[in-house]
FIKOLZA-1660 file (N, C-alpha, C; in steps of 0.1 Angstrom, whole numbers, plus 5000, padded with zeros to 4 digits):
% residues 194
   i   px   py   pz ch aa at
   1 8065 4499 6311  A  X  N
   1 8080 4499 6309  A  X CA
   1 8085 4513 6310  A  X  C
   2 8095 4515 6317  A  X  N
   2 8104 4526 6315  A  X CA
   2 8108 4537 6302  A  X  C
   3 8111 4545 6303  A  X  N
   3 8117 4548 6286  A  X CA
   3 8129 4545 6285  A  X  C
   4 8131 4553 6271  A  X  N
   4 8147 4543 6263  A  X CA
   4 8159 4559 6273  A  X  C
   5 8167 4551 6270  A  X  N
   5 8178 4561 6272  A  X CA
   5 8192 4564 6263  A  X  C
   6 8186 4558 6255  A  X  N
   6 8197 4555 6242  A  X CA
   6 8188 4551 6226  A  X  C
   7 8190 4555 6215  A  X  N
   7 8183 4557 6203  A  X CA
   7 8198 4555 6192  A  X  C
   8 8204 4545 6187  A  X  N
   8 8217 4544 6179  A  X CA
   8 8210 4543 6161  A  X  C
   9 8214 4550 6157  A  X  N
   9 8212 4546 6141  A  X CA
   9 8221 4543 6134  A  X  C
  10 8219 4528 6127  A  X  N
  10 8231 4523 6119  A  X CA
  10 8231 4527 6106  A  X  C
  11 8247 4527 6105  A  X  N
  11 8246 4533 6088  A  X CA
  11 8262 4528 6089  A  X  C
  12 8270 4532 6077  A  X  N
  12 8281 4532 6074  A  X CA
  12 8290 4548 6073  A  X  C
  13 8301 4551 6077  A  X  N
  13 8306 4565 6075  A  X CA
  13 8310 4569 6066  A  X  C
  14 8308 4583 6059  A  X  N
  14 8313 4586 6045  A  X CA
  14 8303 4591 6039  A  X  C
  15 8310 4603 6031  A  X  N
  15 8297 4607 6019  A  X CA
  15 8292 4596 6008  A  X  C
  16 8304 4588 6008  A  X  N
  16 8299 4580 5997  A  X CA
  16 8288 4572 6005  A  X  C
  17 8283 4570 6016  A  X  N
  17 8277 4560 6016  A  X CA
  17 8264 4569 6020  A  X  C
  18 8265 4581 6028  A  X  N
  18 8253 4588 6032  A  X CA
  18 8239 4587 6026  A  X  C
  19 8237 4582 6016  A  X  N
  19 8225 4581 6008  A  X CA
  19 8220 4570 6002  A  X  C
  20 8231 4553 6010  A  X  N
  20 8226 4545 6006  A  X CA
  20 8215 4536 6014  A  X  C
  21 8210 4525 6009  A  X  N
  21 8197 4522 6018  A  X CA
  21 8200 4517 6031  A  X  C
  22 8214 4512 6031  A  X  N
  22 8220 4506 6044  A  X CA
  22 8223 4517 6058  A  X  C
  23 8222 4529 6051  A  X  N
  23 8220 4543 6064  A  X CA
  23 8205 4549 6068  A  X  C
  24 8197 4536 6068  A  X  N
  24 8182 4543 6069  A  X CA
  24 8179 4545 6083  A  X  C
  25 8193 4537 6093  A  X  N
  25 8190 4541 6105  A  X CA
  25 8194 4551 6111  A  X  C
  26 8203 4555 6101  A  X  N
  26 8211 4569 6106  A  X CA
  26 8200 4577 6103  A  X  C
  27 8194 4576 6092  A  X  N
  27 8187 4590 6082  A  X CA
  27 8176 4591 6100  A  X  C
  28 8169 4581 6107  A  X  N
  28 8163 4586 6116  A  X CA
  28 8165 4591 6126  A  X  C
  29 8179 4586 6131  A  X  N
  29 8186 4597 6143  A  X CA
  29 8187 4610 6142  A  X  C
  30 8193 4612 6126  A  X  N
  30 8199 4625 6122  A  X CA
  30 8181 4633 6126  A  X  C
  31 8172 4627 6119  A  X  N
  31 8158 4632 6119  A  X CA
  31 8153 4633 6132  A  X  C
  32 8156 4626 6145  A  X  N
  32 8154 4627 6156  A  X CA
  32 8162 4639 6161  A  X  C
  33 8171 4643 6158  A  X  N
  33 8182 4651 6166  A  X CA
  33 8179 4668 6158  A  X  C
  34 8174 4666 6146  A  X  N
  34 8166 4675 6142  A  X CA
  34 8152 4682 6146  A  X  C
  35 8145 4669 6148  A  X  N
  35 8130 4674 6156  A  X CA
  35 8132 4678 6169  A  X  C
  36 8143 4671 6175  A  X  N
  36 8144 4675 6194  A  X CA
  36 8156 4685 6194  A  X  C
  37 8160 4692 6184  A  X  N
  37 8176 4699 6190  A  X CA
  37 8184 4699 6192  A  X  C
  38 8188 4683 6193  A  X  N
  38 8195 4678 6198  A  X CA
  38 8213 4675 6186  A  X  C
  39 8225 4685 6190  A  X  N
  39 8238 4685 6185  A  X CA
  39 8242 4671 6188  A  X  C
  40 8249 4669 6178  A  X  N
  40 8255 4654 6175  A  X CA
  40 8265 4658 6171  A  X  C
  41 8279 4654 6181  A  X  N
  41 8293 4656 6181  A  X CA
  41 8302 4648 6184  A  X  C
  42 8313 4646 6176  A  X  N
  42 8320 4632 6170  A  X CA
  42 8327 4632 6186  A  X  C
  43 8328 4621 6192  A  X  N
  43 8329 4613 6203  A  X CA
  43 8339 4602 6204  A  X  C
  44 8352 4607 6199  A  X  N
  44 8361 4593 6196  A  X CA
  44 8363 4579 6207  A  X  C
  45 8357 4584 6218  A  X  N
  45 8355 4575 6232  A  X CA
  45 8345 4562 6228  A  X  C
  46 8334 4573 6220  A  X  N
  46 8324 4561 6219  A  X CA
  46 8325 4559 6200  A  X  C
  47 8333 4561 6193  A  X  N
  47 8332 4561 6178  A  X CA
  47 8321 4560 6170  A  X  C
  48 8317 4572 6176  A  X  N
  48 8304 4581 6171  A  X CA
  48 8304 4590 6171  A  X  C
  49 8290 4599 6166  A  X  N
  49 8284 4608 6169  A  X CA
  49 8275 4609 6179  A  X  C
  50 8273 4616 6189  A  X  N
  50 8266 4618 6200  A  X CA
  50 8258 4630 6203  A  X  C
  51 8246 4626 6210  A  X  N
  51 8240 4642 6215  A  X CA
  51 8228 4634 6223  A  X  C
  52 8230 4644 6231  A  X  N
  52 8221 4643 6244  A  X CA
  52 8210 4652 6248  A  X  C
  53 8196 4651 6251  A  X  N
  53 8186 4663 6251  A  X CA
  53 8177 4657 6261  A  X  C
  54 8165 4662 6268  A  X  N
  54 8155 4657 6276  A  X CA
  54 8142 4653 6268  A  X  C
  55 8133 4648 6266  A  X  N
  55 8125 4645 6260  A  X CA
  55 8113 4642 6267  A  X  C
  56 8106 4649 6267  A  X  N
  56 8090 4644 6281  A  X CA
  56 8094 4640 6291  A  X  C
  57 8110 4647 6298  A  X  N
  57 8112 4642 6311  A  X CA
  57 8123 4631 6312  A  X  C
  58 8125 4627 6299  A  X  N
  58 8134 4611 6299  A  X CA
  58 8147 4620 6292  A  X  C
  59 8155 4615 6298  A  X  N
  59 8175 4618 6296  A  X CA
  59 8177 4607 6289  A  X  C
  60 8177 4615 6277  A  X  N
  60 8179 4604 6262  A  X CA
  60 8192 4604 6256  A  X  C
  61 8196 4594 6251  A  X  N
  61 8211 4600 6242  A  X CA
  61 8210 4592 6228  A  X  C
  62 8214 4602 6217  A  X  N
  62 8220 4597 6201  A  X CA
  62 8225 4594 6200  A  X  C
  63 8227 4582 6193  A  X  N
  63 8241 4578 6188  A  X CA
  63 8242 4572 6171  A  X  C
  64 8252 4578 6161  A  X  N
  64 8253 4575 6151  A  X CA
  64 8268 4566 6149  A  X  C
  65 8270 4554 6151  A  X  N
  65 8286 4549 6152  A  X CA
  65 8295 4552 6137  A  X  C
  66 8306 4557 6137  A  X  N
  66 8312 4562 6128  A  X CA
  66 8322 4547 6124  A  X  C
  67 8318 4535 6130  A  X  N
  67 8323 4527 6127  A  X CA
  67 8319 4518 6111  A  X  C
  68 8323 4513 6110  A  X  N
  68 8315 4507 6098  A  X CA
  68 8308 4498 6104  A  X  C
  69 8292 4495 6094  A  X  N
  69 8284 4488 6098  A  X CA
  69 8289 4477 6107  A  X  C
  70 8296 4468 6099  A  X  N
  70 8302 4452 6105  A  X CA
  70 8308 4455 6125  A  X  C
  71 8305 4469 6124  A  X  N
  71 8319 4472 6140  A  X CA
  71 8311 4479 6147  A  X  C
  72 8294 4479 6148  A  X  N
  72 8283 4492 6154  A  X CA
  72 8281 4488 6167  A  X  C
  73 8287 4480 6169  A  X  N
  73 8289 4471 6184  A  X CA
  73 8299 4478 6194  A  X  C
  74 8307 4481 6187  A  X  N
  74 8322 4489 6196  A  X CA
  74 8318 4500 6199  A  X  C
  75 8308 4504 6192  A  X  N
  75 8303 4520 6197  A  X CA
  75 8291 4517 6204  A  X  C
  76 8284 4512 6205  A  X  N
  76 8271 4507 6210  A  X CA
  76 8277 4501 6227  A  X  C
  77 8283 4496 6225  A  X  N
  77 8291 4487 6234  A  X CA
  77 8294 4495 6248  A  X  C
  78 8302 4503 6240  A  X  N
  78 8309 4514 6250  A  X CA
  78 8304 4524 6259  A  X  C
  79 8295 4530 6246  A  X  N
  79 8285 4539 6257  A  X CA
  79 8277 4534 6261  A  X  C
  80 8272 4521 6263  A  X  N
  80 8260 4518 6269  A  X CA
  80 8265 4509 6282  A  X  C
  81 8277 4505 6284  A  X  N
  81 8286 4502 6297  A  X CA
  81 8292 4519 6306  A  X  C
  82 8295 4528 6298  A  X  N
  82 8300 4539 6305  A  X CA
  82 8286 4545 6317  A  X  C
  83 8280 4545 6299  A  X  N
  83 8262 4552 6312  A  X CA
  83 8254 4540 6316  A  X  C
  84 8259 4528 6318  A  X  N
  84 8250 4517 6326  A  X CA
  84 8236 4519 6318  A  X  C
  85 8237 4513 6310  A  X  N
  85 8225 4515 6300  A  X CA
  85 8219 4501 6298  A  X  C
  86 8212 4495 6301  A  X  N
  86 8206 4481 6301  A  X CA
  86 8201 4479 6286  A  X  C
  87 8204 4465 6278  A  X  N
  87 8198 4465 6264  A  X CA
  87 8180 4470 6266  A  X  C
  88 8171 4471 6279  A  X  N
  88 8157 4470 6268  A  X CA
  88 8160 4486 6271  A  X  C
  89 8167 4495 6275  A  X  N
  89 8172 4512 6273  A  X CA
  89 8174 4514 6261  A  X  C
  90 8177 4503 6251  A  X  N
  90 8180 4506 6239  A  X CA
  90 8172 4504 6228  A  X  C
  91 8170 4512 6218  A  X  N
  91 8162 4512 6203  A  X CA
  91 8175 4511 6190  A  X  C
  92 8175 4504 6185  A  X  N
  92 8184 4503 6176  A  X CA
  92 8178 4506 6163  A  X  C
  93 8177 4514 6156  A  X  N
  93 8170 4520 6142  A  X CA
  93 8181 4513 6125  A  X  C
  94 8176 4505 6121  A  X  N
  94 8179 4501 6112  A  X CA
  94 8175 4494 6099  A  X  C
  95 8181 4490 6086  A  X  N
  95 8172 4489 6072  A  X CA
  95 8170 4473 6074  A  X  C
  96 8157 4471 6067  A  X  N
  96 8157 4459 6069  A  X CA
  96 8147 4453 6057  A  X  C
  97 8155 4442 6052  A  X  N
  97 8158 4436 6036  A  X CA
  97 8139 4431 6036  A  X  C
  98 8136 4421 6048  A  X  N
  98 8124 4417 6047  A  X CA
  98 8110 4425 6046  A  X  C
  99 8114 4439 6045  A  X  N
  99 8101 4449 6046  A  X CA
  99 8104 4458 6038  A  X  C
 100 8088 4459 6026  A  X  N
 100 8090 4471 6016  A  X CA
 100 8092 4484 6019  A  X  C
 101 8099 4491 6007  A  X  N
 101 8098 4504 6012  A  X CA
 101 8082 4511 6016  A  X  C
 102 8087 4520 6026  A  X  N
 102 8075 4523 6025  A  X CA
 102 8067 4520 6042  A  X  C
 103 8073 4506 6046  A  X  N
 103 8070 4500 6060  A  X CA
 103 8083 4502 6069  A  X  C
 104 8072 4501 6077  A  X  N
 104 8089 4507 6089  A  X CA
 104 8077 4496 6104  A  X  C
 105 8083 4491 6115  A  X  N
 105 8081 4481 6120  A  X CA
 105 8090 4480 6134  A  X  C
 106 8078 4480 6147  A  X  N
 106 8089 4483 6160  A  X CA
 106 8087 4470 6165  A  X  C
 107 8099 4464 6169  A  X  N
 107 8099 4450 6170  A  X CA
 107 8110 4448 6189  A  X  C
 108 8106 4439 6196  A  X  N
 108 8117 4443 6209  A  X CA
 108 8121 4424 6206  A  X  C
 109 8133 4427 6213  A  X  N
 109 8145 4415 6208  A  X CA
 109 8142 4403 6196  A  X  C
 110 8148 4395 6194  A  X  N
 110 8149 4388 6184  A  X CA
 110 8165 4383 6181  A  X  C
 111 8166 4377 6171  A  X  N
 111 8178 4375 6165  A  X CA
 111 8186 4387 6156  A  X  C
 112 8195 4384 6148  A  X  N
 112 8205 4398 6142  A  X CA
 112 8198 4393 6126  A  X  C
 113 8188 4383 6124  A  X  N
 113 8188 4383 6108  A  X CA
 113 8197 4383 6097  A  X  C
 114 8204 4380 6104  A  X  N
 114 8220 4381 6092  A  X CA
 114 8226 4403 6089  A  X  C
 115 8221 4409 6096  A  X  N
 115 8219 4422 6093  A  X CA
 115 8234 4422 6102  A  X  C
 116 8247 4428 6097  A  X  N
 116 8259 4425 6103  A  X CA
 116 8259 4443 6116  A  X  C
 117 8253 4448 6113  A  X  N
 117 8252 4458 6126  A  X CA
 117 8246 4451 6138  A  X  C
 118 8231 4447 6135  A  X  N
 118 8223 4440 6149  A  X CA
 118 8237 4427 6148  A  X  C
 119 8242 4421 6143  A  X  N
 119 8248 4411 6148  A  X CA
 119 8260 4414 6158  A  X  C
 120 8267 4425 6156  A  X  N
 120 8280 4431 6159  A  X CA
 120 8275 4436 6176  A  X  C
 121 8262 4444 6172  A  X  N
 121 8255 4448 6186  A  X CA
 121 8253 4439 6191  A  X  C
 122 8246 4424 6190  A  X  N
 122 8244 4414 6201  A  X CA
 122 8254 4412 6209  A  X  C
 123 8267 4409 6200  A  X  N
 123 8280 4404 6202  A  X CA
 123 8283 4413 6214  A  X  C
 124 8279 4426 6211  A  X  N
 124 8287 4442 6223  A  X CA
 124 8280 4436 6235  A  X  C
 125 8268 4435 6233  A  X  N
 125 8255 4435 6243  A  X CA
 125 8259 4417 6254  A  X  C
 126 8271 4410 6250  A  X  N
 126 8272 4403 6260  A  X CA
 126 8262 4393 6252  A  X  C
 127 8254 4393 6244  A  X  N
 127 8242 4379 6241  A  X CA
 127 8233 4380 6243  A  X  C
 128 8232 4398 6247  A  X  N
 128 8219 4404 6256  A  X CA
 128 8212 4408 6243  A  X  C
 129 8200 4406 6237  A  X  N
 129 8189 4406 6226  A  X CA
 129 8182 4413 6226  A  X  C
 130 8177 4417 6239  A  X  N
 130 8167 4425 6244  A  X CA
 130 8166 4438 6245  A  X  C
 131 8176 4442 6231  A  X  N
 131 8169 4454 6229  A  X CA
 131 8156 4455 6220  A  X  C
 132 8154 4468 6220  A  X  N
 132 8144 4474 6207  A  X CA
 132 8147 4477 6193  A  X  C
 133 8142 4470 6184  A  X  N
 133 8146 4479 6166  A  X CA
 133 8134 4483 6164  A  X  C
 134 8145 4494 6157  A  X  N
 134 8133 4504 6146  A  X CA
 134 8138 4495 6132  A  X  C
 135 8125 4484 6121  A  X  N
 135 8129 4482 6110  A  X CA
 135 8126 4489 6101  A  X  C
 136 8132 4495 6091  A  X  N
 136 8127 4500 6080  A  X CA
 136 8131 4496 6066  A  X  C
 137 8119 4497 6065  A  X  N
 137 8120 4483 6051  A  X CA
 137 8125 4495 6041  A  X  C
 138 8134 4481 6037  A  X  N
 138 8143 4488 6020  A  X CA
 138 8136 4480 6012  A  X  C
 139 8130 4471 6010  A  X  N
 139 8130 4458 6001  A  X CA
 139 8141 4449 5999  A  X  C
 140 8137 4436 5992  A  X  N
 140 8153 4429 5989  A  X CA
 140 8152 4425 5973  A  X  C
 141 8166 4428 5975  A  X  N
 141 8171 4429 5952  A  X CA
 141 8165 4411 5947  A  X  C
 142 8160 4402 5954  A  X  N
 142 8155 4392 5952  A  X CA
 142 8163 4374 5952  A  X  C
 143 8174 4384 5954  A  X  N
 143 8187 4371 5954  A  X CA
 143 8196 4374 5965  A  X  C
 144 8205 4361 5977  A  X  N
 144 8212 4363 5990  A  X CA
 144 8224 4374 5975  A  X  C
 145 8229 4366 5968  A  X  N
 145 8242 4372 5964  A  X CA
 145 8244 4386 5957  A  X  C
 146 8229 4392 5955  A  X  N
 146 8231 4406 5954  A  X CA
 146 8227 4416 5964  A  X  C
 147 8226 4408 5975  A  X  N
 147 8222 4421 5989  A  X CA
 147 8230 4431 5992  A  X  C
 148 8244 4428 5992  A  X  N
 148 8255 4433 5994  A  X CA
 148 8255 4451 5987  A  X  C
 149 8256 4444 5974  A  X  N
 149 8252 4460 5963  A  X CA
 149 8241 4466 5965  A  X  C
 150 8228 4458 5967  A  X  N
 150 8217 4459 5965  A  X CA
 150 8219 4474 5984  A  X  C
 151 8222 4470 5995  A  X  N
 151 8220 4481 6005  A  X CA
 151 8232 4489 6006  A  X  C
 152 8243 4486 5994  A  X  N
 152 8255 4498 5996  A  X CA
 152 8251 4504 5985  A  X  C
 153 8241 4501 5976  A  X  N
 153 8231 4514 5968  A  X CA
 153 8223 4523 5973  A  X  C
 154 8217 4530 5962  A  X  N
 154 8211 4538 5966  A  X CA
 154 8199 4535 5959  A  X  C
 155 8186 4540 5963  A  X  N
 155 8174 4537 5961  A  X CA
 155 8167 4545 5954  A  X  C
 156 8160 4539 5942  A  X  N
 156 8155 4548 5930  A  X CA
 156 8149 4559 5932  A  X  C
 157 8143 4571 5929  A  X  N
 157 8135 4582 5940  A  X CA
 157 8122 4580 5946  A  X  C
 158 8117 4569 5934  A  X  N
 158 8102 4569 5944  A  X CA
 158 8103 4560 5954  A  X  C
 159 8112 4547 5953  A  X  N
 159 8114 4540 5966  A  X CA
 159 8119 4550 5974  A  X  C
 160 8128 4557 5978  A  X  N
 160 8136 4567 5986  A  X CA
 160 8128 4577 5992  A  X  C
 161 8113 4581 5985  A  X  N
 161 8103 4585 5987  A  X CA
 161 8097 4582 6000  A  X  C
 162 8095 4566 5993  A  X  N
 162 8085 4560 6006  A  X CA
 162 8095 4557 6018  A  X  C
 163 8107 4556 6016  A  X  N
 163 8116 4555 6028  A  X CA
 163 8114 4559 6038  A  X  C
 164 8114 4574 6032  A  X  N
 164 8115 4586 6040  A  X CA
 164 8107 4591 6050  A  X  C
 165 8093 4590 6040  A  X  N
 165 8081 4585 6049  A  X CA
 165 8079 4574 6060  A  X  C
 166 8084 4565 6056  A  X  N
 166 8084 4555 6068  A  X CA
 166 8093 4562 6079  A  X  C
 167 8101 4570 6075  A  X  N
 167 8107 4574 6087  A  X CA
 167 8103 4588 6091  A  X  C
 168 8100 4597 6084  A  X  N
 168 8091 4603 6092  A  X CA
 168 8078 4601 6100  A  X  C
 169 8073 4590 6094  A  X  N
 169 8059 4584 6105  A  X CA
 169 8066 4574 6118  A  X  C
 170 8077 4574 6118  A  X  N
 170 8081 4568 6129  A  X CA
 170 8089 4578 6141  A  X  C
 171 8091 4595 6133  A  X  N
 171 8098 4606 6142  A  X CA
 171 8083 4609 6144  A  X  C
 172 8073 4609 6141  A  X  N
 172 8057 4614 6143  A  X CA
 172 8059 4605 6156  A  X  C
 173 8058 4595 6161  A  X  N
 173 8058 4585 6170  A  X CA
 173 8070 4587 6183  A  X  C
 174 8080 4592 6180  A  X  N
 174 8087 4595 6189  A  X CA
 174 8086 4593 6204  A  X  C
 175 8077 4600 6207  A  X  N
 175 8074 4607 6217  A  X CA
 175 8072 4596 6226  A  X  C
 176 8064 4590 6221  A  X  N
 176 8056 4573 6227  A  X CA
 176 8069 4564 6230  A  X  C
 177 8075 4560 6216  A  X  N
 177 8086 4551 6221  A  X CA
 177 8098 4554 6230  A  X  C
 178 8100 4570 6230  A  X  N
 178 8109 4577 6242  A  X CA
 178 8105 4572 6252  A  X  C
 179 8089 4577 6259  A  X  N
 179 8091 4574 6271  A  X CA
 179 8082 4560 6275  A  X  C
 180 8084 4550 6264  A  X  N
 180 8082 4537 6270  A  X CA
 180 8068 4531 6266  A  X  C
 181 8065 4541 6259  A  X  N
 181 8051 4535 6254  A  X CA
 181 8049 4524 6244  A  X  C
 182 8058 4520 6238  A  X  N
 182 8065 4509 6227  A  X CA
 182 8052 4502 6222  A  X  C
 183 8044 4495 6228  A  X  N
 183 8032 4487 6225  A  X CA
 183 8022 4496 6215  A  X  C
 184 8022 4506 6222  A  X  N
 184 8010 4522 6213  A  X CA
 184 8018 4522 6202  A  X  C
 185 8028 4525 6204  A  X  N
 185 8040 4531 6189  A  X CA
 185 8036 4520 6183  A  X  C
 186 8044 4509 6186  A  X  N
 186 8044 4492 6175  A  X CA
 186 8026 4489 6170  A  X  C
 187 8015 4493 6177  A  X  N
 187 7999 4487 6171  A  X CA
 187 8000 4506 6158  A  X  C
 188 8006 4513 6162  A  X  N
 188 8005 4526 6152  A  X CA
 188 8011 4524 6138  A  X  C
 189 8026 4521 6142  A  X  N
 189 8037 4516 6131  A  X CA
 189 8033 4502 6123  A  X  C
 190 8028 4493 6127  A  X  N
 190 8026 4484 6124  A  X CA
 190 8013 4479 6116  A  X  C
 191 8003 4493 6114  A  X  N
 191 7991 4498 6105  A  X CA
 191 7997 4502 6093  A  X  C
 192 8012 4510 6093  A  X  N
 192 8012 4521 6084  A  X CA
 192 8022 4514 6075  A  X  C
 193 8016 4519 6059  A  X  N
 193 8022 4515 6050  A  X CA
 193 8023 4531 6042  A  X  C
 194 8030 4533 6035  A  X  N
 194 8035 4550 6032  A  X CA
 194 8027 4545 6014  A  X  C
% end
């Protein structure tokens, strides 16, 4: 397969929210854009943050949508029609209720899970599924009617711990799922528990 040409991490905008479990997709962009260099600059065209860098040869772009979660589609949307960006071009990095902290999990299309970012992105994407997620397990508070609080919280320190880990063993991997190695990355990711 080709590599990606787009890498979006969902979160919600705001200091208030920067540190809850629902921005675990951001916390990996930000950490991608950190390890490669790569400046991330508010983008009101695409309602995000953006930055663009080369990576083993592949012309990659960040994106963090400054939209609220429920709307990661309008940003997702946009820039991936301006640069003709095909969904399997895309990795979508995001928290995910069915996996402990600690596991993080490369998965290529599927459904939105009830997760209202991947749902908002399908909607952008035309019906098109076939992108890539990065999951990274937050755990789940054990009931549907406390999820809501449960990922606009924040995560005790030793869970936040293992988070973190999970996402740094998945910027350890980078490099693979850049330029299209996905299957090596997902049998790597898919051993590791933090």
């Amino acid at each position: 397969m080709s590599g990606l040409k787009l890498i979006v991490g969902l979160g919600n905008p705001g200091p208030e929210y920067a540190a809850t479990r629902h921005n675990a997709g951001q916390w990996f962009v930000e950490a991608l854009a950190h390890k490669y260099g790569i400046r991330l600059n508010h983008e009101p065209k695409y309602s995000g943050l953006v930055g663009r860098g080369t990576v083993q040869g592949e012309d990659i772009r960040l994106l963090i949508p400054t939209t609220f979660m429920n709307l990661s589609g309008n940003s997702v949307g946009a820039l991936a029609l301006f640069f003709k960006i095909m969904p399997d071009e895309i990795l979508v990095a995001h928290d995910e209720l069915d996996l402990l902290p600690g596991t993080v999990r490369l998965k290529t299309g599927g459904g939105h899970g009830g997760h209202n970012g991947l749902r908002d992105i399908v909607r952008a994407l035309a019906s098109n599924t076939g992108f890539h997620r990065l999951r990274i397990g937050i755990g789940h508070p054990g009931t549907a009617k406390d999820v809501s609080n449960f990922v606009l919280g924040k995560a005790p320190s030793s869970e936040q711990a293992l988070i973190e880990r999970a996402v740094d063993e998945a910027v350890s991997l980078s490099d693979d799922i850049i330029t299209g190695k996905i299957a090596l990355a997902m049998n790597k990711l898919n051993g590791f528990k933090a």
